[in-house]
C-alpha positions as CSV (number, residue, x, y, z in Angstrom):
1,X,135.4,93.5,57.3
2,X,136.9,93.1,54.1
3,X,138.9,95.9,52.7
4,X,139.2,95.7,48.5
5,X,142.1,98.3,47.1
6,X,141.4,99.1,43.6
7,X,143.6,98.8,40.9
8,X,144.6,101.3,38.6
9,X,142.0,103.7,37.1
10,X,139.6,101.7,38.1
11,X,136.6,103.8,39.9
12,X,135.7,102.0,43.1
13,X,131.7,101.5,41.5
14,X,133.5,98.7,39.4
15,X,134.0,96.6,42.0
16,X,130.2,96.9,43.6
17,X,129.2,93.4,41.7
18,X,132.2,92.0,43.1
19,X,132.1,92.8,46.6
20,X,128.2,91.7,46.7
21,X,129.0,88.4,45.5
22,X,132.2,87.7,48.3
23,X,129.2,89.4,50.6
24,X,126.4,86.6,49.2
25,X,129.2,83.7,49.6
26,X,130.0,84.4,53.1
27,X,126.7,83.5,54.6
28,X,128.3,82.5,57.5
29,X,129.8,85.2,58.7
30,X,128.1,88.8,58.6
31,X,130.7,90.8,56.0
32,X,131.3,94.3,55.0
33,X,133.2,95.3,52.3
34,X,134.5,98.5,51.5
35,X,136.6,99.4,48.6
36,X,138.6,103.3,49.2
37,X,139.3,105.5,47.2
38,X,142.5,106.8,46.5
39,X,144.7,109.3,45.0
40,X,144.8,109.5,41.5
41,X,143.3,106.4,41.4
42,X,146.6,104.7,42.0
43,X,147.3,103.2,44.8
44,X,150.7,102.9,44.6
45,X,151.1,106.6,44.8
46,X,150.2,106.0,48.8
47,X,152.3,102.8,49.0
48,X,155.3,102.8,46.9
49,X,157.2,100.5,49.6
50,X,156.8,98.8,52.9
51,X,159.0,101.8,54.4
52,X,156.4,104.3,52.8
53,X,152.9,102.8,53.1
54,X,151.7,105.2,56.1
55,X,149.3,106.9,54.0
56,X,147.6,103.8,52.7
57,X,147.6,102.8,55.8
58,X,145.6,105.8,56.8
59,X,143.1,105.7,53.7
60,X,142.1,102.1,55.1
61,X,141.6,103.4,58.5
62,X,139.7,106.3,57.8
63,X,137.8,103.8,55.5
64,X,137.3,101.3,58.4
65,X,135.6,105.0,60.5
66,X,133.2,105.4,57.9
67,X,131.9,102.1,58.2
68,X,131.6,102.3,61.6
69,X,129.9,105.4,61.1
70,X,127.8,103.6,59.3
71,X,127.0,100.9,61.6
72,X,130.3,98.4,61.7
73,X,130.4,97.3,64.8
74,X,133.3,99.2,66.6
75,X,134.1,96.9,69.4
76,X,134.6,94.2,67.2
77,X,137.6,92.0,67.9
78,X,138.3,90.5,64.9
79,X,140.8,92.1,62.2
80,X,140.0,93.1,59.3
81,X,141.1,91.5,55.9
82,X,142.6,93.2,53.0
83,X,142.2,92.6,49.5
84,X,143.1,93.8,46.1
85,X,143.0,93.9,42.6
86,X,145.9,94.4,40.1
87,X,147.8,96.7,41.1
88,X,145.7,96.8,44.0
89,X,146.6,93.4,44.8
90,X,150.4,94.7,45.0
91,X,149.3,97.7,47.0
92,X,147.7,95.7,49.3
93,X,150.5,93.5,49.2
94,X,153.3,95.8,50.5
95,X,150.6,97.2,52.9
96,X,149.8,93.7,54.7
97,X,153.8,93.6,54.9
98,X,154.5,96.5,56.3
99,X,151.9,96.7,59.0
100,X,152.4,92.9,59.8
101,X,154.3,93.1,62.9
102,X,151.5,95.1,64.0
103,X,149.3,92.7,63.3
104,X,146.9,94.8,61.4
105,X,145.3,92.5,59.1
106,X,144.4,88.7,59.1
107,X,145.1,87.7,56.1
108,X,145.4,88.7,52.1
109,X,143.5,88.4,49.2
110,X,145.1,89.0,45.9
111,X,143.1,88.7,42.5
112,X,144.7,89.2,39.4
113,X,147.8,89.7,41.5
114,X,150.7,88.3,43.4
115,X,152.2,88.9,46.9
116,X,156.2,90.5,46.8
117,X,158.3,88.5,44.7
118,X,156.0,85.8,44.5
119,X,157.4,84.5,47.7
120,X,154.4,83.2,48.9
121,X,155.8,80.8,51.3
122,X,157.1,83.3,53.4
123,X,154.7,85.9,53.2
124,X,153.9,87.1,56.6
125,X,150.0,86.6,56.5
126,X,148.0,83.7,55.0
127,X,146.9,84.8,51.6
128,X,144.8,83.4,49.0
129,X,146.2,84.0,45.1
130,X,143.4,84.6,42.6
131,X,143.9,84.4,38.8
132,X,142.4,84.4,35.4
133,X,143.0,82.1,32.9
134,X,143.2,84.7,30.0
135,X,144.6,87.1,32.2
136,X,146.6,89.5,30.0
137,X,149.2,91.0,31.8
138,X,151.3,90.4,35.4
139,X,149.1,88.1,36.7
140,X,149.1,85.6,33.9
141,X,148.5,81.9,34.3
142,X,152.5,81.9,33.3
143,X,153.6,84.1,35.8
144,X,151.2,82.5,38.5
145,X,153.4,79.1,38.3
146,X,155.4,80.8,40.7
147,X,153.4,81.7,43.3
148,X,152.1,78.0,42.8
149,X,155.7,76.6,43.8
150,X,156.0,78.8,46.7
151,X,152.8,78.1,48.1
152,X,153.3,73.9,47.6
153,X,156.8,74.3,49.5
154,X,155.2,74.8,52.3
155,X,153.6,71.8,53.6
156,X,153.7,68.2,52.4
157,X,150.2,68.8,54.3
158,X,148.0,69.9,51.2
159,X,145.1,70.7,53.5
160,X,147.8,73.1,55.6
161,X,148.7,74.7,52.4
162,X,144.7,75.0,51.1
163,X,144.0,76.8,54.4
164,X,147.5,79.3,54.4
165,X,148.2,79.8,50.9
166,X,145.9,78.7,48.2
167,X,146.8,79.4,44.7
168,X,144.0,79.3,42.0
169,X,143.6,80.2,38.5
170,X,139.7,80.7,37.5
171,X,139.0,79.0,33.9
172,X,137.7,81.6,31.5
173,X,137.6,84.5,33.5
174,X,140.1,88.0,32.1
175,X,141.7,90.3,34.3
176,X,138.4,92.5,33.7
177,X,136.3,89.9,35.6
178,X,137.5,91.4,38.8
179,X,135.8,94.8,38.0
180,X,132.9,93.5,35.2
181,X,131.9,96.8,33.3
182,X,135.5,97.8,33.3
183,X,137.9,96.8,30.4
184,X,141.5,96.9,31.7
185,X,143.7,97.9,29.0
186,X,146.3,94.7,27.8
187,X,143.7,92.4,29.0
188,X,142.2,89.4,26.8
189,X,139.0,90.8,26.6
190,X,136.0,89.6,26.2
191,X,136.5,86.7,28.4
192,X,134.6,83.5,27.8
193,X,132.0,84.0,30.5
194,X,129.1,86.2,31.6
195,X,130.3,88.9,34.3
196,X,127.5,87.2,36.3
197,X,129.1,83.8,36.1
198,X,132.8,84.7,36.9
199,X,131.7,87.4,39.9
200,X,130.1,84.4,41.3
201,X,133.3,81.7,40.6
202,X,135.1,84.6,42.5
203,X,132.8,84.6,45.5
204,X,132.8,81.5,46.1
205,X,136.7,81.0,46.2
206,X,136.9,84.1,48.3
207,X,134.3,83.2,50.7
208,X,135.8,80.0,51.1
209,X,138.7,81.2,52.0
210,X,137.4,84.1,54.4
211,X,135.0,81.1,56.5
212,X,138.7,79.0,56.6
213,X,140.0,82.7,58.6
214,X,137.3,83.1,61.3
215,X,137.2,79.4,62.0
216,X,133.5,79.2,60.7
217,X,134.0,76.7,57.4
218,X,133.0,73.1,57.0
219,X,134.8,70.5,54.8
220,X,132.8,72.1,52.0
221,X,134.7,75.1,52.0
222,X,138.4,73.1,52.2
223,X,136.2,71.4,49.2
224,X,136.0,74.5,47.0
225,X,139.6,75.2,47.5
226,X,140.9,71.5,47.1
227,X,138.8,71.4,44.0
228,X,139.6,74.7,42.5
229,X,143.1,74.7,43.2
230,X,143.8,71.1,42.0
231,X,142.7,71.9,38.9
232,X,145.1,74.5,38.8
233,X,147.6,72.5,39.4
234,X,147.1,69.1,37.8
235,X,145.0,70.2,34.6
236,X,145.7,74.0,34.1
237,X,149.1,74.3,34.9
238,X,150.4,70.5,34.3
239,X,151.2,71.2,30.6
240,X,153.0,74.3,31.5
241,X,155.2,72.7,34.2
242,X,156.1,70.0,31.9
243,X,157.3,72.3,29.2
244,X,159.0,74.0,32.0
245,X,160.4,71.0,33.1
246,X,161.8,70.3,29.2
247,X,163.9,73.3,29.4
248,X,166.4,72.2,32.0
249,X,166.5,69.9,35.4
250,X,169.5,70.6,37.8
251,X,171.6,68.3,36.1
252,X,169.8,68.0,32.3
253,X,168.6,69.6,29.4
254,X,165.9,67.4,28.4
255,X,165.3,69.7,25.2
256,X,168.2,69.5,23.9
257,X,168.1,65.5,23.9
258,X,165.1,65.9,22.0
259,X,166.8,68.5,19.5
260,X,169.9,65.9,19.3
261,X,167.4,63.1,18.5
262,X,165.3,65.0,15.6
263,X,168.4,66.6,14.1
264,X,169.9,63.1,13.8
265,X,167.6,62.6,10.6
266,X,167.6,58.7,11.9
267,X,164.8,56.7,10.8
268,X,162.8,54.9,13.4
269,X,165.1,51.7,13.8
270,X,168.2,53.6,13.3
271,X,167.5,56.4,16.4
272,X,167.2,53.7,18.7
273,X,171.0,53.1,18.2
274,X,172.1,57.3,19.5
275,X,172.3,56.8,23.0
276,X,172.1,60.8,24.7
277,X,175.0,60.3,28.0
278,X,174.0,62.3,31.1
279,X,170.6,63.6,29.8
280,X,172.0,66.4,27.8
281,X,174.4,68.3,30.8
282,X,172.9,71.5,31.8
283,X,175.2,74.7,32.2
284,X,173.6,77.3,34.4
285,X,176.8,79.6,33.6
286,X,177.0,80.7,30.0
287,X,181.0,80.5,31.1
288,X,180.9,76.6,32.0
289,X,178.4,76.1,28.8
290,X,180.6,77.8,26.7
291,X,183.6,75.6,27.9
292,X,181.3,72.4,27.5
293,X,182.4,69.8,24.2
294,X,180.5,67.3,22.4
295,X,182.5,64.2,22.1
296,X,180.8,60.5,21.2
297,X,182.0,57.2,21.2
298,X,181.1,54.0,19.8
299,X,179.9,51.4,21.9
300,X,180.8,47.4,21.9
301,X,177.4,46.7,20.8
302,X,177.1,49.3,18.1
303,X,175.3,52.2,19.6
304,X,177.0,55.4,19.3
305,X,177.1,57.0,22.6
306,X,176.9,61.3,23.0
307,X,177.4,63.5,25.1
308,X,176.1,66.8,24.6
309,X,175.1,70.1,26.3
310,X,172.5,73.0,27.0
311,X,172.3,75.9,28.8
312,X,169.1,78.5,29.2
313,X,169.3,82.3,28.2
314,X,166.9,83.7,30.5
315,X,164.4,86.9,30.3
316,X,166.0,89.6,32.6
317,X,165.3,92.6,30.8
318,X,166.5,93.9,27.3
319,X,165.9,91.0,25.6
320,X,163.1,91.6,23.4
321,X,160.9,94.8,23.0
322,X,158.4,92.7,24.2
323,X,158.2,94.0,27.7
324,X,159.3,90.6,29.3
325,X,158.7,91.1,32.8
326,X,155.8,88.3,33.0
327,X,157.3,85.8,31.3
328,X,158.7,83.0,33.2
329,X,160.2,80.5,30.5
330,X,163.1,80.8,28.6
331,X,164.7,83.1,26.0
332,X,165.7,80.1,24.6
333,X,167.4,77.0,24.9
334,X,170.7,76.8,23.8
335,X,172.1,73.2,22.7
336,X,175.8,71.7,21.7
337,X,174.8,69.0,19.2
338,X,176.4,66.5,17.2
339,X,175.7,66.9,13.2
340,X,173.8,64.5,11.8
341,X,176.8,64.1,9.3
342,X,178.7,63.3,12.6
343,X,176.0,60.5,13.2
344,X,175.6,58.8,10.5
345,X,179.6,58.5,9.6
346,X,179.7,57.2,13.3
347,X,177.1,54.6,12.8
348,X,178.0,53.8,9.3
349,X,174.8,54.0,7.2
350,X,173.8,57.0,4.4
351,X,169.4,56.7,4.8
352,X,169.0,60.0,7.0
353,X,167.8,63.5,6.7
354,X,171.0,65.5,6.9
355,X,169.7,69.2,6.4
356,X,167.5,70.0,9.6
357,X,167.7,73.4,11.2
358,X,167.7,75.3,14.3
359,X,164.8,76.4,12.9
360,X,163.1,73.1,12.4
361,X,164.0,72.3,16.1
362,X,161.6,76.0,17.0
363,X,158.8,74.4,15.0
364,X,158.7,71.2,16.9
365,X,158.7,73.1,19.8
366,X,154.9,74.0,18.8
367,X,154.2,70.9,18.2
368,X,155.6,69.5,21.3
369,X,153.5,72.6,22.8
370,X,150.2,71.6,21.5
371,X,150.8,67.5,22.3
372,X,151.3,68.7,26.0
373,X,148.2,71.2,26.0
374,X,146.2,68.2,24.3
375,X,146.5,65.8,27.6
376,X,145.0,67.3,30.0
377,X,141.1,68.7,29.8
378,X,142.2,72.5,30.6
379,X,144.9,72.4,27.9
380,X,142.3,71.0,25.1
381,X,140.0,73.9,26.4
382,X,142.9,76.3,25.8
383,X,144.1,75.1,22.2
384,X,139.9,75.5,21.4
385,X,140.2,78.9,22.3
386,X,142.8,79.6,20.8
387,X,142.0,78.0,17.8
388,X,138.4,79.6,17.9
389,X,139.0,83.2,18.7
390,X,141.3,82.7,15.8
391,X,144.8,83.3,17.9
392,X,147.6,84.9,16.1
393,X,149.9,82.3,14.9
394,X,154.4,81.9,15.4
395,X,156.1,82.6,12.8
396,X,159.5,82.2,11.3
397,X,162.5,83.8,9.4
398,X,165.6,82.3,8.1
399,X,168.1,80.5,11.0
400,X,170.9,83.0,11.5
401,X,174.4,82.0,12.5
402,X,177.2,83.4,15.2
403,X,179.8,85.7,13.3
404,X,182.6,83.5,11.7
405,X,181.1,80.6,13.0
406,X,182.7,81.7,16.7
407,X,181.6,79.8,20.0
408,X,182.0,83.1,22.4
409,X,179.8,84.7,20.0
410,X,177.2,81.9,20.0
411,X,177.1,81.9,23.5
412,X,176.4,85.9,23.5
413,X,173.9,86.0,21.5
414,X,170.0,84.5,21.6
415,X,167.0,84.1,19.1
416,X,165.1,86.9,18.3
417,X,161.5,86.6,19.0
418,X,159.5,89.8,17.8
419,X,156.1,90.2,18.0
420,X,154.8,92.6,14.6
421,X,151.6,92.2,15.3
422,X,150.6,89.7,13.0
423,X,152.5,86.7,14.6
424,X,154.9,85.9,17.4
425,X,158.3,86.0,14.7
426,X,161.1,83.8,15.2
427,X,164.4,83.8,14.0
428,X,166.8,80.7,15.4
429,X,170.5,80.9,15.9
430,X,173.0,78.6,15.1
431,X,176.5,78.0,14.5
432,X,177.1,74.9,11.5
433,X,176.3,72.6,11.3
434,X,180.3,71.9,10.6
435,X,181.5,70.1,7.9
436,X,182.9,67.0,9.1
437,X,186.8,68.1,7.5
438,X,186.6,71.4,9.3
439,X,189.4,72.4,10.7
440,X,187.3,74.4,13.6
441,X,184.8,71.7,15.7
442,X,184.2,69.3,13.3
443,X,181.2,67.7,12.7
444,X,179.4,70.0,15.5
445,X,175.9,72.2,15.4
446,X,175.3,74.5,18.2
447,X,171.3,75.9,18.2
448,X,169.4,78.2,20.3
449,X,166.1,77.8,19.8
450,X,162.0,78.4,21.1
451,X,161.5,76.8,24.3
452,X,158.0,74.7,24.2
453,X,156.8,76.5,27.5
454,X,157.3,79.8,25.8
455,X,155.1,78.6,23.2
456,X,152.4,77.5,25.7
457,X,152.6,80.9,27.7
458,X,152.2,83.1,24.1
459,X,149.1,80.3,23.2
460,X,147.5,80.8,26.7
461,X,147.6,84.6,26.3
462,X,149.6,86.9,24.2
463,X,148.1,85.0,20.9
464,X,144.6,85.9,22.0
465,X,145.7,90.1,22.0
466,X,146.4,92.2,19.0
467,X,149.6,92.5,20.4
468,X,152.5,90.9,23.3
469,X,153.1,92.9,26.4
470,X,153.0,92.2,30.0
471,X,151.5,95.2,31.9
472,X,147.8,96.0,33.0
473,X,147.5,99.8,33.1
């Protein structure tokens, strides 16, 4: 038995096309699905936490009677398996956690969802993760990068992690798809396939998943979810992880040696002489960041050798007015660079663009975006979407610049990003860049500016709504 908690106002009729094509896709096993009702439809009115989740628990098992009533075999051994969508999928969630040392339930699936935290590696029952690509809200391909990681930590074994904890995104499918005939509100709606189509691309993953749990799948089921969640990973996601991995390393801030470089002004030949020392240093602690100098030195051979320094402001609340609980890149990145007066005076030669901005760092960032998107199949699909359904363009205002031109005050502060409903508007921050005489850091520019994965995440789905926001009501 499968047991499919709804999410929020969503009548349980919704999910009839659903269940019957998880039922159709399990032709190996005989399954029944039954999606409860609950209070107000909201689930987590029953379930608020895993210390509170006794009368969820007892909607499921009055749920569970009425099948039998119906004819569910009572003496059945096996467990049953819990589901959900939305905020279902959290719901279920917290139940399958709480009742897991009971061992209530085989295993999870969450669609449009994510299990606690996103700590899918230690998640107490094997669970599958189901997402949209234009997803709107919490369960954004963005947001899903996390579970992804989790679930990969696992097991070098990627058939032991394909069996346990699959992680797949569905290409073209919205948050809606889960309940066709239902438009959840936030959602990218319509999605870019017939309700038939994506109930079926559902089915499938699920009843892969389901014949993996009661022993009864051949290699063509390990097939569907090698195949659906390699794409994920590889072609989907790759461009994502790649911006991701532009904002920071442990040890570097590969963004910022990119910012150095264009702010430089150098001409082809002449940018082959700035050597970047230690990858750009990465700060985790604004403190250590703020304490963090550029300094350069010319080299026997005469390259001009920098070091410089970033550090990421992080989304944790307050931020924006953007409701930034789904996003998983950075604020911004925040870079200690080297003028490009600096630069030149060092390598002795006057052919360079000396007026760059923090700004004009931003803008390559969606450049840097789309070149990432363009190399993998998945990431030309989503720059045609967006490009077809027209999606709201970024924006940008005038740089400003820390009070005074005082570091502590840089390091405080962040970019504004604003979404106004036209565009996703941003306004860069820096500090200089210092004249080369000043008597304060000469010959310095600090910027914080748009991370490139930010860009992706807002081209994958906030550009494709009238307007940003992170919640599926």
């Amino acid at each position: 038995m499968l047991i499919l908690i709804p999410g929020a106002n969503v009548a349980t009729s919704y999910y009839v096309d659903t269940a019957k094509a998880i039922q159709e896709q399990t032709f190996k096993i005989s399954l029944w699905v039954v999606v409860p009702s609950v209070t107000a439809e909201k689930c987590i009115i029953l379930c608020p936490s895993t210390k509170f989740c006794s009368p969820l628990h007892y909607v499921v098992t009055k749920a569970v009677e009425k099948a039998e009533a119906m004819g569910f075999p009572k003496d059945l051994k096996s467990k049953p398996f819990l589901a959900g969508h939305s905020l279902g999928g959290v719901c279920a969630s917290t139940l399958a956690s709480a009742y897991a040392d009971e061992n209530s339930y085989d295993s999870l699936v969450v669609m449009g969802s994510y299990v606690t935290n996103q700590d899918v590696a230690n998640f107490p029952l094997p669970v599958l993760t189901l997402g949209a690509q234009l997803d709107g809200g919490l369960g954004r391909p963005g947001m899903l990068t996390r579970s992804l990681t989790s679930a990969l930590s696992i097991s070098k074994d990627y058939d032991v992690v394909l069996k346990n904890k699959p992680v797949v995104i569905l290409p073209k499918l919205d948050h809606s798809s889960f309940c066709p005939g239902f438009q959840v509100p936030g959602d990218v709606f319509p999605a870019d396939i017939d309700d038939k189509i994506a109930v079926g691309m559902i089915g499938s993953v699920v009843a892969a998943f389901l014949h993996i749990r009661v022993e009864q799948h051949s290699s063509d089921d390990l097939d569907v979810l090698r195949d659906a969640m390699t794409y994920t990973k590889n072609d989907m996601l790759k461009p994502y992880f790649d911006a991701l991995a532009l904002e920071h390393t442990d040890t570097t801030t590969p963004w910022c040696v990119e910012a150095q470089m264009y702010l430089s002004g150098l001409g082809d030949e002449d940018v082959k002489r700035l050597k970047i020392q230690n990858g750009a240093q990465f700060y985790s602690d604004s403190h250590q960041f703020e304490h963090s100098r550029v300094a350069y030195v010319r080299s026997s051979n005469g390259n001009l050798l920098l070091n410089v320094s970033g550090h990421t402001d992080e989304y944790k609340g307050g931020l924006t007015d953007l409701g930034d609980s789904c996003l998983v890149p950075a604020h911004d990145v925040a870079c200690k660079l080297a003028s490009a007066d600096r630069i030149a005076q060092q390598l002795n030669i006057t052919n360079y663009v000396s007026n760059r901005t923090c700004g004009d760092v931003s803008r390559l960032a969606v450049k840097k975006a789309r070149e990432l998107l363009s190399q993998t199949t998945a990431g030309k699909s989503i720059l045609e979407t967006y490009d077809r359904r027209q999606g709201r363009p970024i924006c940008y205002e005038p740089d400003t610049h820390a009070l005074f031109n005082i570091g502590p005050i840089f390091i405080s502060e962040t970019i504004k990003i604003e979404d106004n409903g036209k565009c996703l508007d941003i306004t860069s921050l820096g500090l200089g860049p210092q004249p080369l005489n000043s008597a304060i850091f000469p010959g310095v520019y600090y910027c914080k500016v748009l991370s490139p994965a930010r860009v992706i995440d807002y081209i994958m789905t906030d550009s494709l709504k009238p307007k940003s926001g992170c919640l599926n009501k």
